[in-house]
OpenMM code with the backbone's topology and positions (N, CA, C; nanometers):
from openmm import Vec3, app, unit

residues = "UNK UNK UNK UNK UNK UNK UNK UNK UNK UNK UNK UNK UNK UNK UNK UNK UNK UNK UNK UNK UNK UNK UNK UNK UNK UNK UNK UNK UNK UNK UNK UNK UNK UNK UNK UNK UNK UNK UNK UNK UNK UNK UNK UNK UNK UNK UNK UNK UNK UNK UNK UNK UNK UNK UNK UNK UNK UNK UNK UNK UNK UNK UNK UNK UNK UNK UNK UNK UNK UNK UNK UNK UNK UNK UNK UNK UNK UNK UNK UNK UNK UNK UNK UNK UNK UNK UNK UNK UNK UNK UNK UNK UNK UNK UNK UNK".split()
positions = [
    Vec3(0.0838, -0.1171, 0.0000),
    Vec3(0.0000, 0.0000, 0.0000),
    Vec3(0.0881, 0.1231, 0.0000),
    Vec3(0.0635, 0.2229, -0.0834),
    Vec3(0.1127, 0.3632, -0.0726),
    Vec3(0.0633, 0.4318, 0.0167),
    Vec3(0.1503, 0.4786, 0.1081),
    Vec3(0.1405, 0.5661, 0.2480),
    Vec3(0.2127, 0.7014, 0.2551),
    Vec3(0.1896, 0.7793, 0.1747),
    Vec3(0.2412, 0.8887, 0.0756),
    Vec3(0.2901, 1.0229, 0.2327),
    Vec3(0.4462, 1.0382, 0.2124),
    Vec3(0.4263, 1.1927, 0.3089),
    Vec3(0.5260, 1.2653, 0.2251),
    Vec3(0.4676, 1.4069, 0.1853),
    Vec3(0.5401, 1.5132, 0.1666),
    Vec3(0.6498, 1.5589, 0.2429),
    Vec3(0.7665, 1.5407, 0.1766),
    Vec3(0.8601, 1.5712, 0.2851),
    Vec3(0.8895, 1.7554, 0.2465),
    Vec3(0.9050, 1.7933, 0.3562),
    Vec3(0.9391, 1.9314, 0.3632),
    Vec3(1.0771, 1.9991, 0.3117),
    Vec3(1.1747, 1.8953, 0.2379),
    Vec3(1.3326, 1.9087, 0.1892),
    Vec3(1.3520, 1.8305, 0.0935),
    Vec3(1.4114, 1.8459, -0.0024),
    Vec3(1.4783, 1.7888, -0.1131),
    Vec3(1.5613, 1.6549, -0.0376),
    Vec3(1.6002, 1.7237, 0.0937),
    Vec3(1.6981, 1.6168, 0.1403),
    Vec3(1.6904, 1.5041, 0.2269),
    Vec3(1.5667, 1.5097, 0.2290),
    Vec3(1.4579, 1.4106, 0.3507),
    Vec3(1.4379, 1.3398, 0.2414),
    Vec3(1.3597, 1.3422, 0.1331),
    Vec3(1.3059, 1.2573, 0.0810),
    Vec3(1.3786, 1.1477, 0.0111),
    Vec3(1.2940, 1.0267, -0.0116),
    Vec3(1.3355, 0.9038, -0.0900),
    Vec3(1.2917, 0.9336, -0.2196),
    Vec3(1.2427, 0.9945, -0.2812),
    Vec3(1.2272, 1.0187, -0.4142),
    Vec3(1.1606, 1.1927, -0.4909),
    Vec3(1.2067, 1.2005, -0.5576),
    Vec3(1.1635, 1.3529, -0.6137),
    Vec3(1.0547, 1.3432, -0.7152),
    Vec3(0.9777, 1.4040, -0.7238),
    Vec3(0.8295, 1.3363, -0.8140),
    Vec3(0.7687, 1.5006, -0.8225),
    Vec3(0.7371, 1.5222, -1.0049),
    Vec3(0.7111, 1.5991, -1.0951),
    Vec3(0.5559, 1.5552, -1.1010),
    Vec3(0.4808, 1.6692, -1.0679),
    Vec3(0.3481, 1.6468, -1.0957),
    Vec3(0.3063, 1.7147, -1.2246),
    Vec3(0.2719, 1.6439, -1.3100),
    Vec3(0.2115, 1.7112, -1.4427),
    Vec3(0.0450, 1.6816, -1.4666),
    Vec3(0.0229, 1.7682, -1.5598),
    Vec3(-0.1547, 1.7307, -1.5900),
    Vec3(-0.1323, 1.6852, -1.7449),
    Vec3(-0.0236, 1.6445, -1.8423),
    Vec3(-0.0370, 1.6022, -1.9138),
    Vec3(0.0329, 1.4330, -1.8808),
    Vec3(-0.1175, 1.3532, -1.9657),
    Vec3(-0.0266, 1.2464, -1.9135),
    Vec3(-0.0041, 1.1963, -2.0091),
    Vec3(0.0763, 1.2646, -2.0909),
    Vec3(0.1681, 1.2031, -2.1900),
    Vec3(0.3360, 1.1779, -2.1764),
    Vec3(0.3229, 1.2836, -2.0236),
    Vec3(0.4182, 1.3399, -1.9743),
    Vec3(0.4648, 1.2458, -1.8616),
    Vec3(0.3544, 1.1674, -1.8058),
    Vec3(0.3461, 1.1024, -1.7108),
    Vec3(0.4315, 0.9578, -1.6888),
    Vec3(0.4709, 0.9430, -1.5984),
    Vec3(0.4934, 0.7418, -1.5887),
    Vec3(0.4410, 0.6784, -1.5381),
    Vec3(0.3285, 0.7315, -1.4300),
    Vec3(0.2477, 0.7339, -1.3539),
    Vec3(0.1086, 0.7771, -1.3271),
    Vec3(0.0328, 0.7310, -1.3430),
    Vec3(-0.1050, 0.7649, -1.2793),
    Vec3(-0.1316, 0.7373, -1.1362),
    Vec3(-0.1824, 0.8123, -1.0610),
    Vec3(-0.2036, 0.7830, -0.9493),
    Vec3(-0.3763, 0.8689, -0.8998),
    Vec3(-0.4048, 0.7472, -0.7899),
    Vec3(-0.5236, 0.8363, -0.7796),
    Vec3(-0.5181, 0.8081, -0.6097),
    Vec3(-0.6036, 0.9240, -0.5649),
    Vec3(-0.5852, 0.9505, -0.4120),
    Vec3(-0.6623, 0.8867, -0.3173),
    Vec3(-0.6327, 0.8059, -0.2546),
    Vec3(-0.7569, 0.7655, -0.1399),
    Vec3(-0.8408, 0.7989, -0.0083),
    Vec3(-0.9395, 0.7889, 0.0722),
    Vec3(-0.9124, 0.9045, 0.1672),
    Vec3(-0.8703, 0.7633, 0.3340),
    Vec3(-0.8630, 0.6569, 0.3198),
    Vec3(-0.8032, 0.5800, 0.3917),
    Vec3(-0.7437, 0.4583, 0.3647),
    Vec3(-0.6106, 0.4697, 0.4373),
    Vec3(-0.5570, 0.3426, 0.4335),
    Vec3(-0.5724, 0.1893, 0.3698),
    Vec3(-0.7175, 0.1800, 0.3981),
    Vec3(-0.7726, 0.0295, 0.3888),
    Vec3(-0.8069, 0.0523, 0.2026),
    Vec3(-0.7627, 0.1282, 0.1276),
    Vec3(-0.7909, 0.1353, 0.0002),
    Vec3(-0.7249, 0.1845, -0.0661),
    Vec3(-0.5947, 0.2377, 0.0247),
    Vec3(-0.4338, 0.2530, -0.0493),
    Vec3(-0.4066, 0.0869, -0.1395),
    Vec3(-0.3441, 0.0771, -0.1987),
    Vec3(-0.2905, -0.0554, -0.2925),
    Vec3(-0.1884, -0.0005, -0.3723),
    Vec3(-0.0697, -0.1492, -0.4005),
    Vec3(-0.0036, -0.0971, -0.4790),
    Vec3(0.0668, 0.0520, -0.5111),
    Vec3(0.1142, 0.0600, -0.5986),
    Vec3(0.2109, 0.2043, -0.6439),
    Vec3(0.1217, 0.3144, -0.6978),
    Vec3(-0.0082, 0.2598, -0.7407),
    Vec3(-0.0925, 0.4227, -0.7602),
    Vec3(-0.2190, 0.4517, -0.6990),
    Vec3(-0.2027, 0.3887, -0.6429),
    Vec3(-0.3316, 0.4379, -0.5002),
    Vec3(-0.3339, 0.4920, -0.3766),
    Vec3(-0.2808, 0.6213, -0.3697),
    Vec3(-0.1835, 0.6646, -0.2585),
    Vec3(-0.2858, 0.7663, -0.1655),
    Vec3(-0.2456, 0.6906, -0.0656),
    Vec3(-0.2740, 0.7356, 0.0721),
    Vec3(-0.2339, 0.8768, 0.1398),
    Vec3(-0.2378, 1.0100, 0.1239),
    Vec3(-0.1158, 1.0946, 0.2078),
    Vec3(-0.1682, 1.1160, 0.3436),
    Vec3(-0.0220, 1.1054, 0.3863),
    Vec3(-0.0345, 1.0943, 0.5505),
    Vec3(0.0665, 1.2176, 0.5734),
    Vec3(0.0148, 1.2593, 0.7060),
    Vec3(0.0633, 1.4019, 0.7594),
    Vec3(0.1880, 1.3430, 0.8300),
    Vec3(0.2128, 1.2320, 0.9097),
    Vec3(0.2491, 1.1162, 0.9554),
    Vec3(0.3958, 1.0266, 0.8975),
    Vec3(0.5206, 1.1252, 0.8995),
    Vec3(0.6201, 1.0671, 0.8334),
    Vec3(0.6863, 0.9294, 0.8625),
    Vec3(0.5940, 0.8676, 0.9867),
    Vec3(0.6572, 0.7464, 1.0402),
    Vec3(0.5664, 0.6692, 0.9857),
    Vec3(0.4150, 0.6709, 0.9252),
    Vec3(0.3347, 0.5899, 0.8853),
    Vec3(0.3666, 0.6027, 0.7804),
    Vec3(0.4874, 0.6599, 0.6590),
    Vec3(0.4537, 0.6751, 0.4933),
    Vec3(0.5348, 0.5462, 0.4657),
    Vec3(0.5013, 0.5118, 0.4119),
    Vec3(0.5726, 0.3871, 0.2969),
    Vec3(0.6980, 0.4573, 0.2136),
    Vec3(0.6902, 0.5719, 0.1997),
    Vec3(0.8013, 0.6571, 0.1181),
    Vec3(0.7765, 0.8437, 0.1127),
    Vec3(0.8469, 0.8731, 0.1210),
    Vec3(0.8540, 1.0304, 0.1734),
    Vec3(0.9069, 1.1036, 0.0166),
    Vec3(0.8298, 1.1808, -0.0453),
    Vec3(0.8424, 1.2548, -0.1619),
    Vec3(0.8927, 1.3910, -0.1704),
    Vec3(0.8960, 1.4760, -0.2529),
    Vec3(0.9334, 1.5945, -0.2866),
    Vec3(0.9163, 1.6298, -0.4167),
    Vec3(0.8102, 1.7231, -0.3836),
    Vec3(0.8039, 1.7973, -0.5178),
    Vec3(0.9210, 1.8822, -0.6050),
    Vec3(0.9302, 1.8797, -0.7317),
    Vec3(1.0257, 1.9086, -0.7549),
    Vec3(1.0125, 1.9353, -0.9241),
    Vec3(1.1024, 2.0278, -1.0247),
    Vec3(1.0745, 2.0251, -1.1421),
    Vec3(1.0676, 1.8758, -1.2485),
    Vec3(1.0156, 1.9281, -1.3804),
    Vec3(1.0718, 1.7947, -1.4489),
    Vec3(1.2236, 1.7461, -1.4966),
    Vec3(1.2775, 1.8820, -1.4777),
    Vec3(1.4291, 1.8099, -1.4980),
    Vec3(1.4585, 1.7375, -1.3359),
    Vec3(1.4718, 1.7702, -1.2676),
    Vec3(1.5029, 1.7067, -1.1155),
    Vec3(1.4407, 1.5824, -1.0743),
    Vec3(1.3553, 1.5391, -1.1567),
    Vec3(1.2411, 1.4298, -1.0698),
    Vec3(1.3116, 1.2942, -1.1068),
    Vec3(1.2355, 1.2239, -1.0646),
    Vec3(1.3052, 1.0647, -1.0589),
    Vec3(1.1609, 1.0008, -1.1445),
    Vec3(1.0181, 1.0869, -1.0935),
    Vec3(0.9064, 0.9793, -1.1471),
    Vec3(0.8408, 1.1058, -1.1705),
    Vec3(0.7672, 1.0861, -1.3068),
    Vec3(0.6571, 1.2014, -1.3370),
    Vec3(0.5186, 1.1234, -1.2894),
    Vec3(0.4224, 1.2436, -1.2385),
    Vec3(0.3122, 1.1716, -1.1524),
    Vec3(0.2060, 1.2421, -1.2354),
    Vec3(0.0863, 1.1811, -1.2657),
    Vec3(0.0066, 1.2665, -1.2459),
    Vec3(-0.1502, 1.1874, -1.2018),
    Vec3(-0.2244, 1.3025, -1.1480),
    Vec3(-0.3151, 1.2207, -1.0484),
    Vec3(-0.4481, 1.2384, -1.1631),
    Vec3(-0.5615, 1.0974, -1.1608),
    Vec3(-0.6500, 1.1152, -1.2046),
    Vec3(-0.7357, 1.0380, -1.1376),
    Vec3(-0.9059, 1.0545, -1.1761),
    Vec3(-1.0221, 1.0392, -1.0912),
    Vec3(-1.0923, 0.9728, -1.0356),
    Vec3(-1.0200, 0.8317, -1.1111),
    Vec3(-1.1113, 0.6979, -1.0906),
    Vec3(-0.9941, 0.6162, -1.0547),
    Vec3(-1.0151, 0.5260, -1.0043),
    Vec3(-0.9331, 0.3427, -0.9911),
    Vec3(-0.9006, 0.3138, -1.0591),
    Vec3(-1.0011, 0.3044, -1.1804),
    Vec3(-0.9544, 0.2335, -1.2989),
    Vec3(-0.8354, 0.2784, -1.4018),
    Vec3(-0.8156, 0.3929, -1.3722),
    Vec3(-0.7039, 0.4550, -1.4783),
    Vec3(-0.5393, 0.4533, -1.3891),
    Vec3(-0.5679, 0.4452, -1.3215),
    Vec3(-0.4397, 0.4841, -1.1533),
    Vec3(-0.3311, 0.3498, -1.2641),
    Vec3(-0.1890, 0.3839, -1.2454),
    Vec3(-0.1727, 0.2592, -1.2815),
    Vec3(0.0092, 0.3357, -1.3948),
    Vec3(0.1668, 0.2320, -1.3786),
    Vec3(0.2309, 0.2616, -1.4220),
    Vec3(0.2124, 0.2850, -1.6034),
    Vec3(0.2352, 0.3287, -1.6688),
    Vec3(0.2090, 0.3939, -1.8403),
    Vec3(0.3328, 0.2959, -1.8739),
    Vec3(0.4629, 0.3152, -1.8228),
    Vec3(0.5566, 0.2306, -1.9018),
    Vec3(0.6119, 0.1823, -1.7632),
    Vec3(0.7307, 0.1028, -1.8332),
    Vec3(0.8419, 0.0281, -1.7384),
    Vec3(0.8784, 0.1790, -1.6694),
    Vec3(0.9197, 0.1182, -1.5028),
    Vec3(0.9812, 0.2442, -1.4453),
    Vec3(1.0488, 0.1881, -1.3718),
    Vec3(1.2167, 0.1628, -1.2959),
    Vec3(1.2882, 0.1386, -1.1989),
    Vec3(1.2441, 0.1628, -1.0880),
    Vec3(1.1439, 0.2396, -1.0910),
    Vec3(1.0932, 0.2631, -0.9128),
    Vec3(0.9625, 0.2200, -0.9233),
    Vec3(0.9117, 0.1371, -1.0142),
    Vec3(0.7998, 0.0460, -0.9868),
    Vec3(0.7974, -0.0740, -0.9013),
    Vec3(0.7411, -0.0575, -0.8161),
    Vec3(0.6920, -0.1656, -0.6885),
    Vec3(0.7486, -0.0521, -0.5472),
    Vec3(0.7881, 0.0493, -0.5505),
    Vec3(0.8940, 0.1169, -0.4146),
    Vec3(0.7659, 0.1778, -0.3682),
    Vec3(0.6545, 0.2001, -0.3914),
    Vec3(0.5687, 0.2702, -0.3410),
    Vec3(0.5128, 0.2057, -0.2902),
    Vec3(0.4685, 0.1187, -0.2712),
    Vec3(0.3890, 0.0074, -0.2099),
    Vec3(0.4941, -0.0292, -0.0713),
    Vec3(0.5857, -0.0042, -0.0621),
    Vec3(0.6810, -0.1505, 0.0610),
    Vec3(0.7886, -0.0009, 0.1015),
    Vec3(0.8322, -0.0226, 0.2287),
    Vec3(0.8565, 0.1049, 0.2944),
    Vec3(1.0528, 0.0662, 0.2167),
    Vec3(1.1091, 0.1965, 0.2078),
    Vec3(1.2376, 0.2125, 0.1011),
    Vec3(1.3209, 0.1345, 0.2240),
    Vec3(1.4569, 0.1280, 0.1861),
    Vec3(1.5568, 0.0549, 0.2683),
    Vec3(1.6584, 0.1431, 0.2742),
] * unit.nanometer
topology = app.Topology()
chain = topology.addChain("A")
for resn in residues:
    res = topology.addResidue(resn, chain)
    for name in ("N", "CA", "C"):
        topology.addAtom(name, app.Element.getBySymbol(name[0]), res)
């Protein structure tokens, strides 16, 4: 399950992630949940205020800087990786 926390520093976080509204742009779809019990997997993300409950700690950041382009859309059914990505499965299982 994705247990999503905004980290407040470039230097806290485990990954840097580019939010776009084109998702052509995207590697990622993700869509938001409002509890836990319906977080799943890498695009069904949970955010928690709660940096000890996140599965992985983010940072917003440009598209040259990012590691994963995100972008969020409305339903379940679309949530979901677009291509191969090296950081597919890290959202789900807490980083090491």
């Amino acid at each position: 399950m994705a247990r999503v926390y905004q980290a407040a520093t470039m230097g806290e976080a485990q990954v840097r992630v580019a939010f776009v509204r084109d998702r052509g742009q995207a590697d990622l779809l993700v869509h938001r949940v409002g509890n836990w019990g319906l977080a799943r997997g890498d695009a069904l993300w949970f955010i928690t205020r709660d940096k000890q409950d996140a599965t992985v700690w983010i940072y917003p950041c440009s598209l040259g800087m990012a590691d994963v382009n995100i972008c969020f859309v409305d339903n379940y059914a679309e949530a979901g990786w677009l291509r191969p990505h090296r950081l597919k499965g890290r959202f789900a299982r807490p980083f090491a």
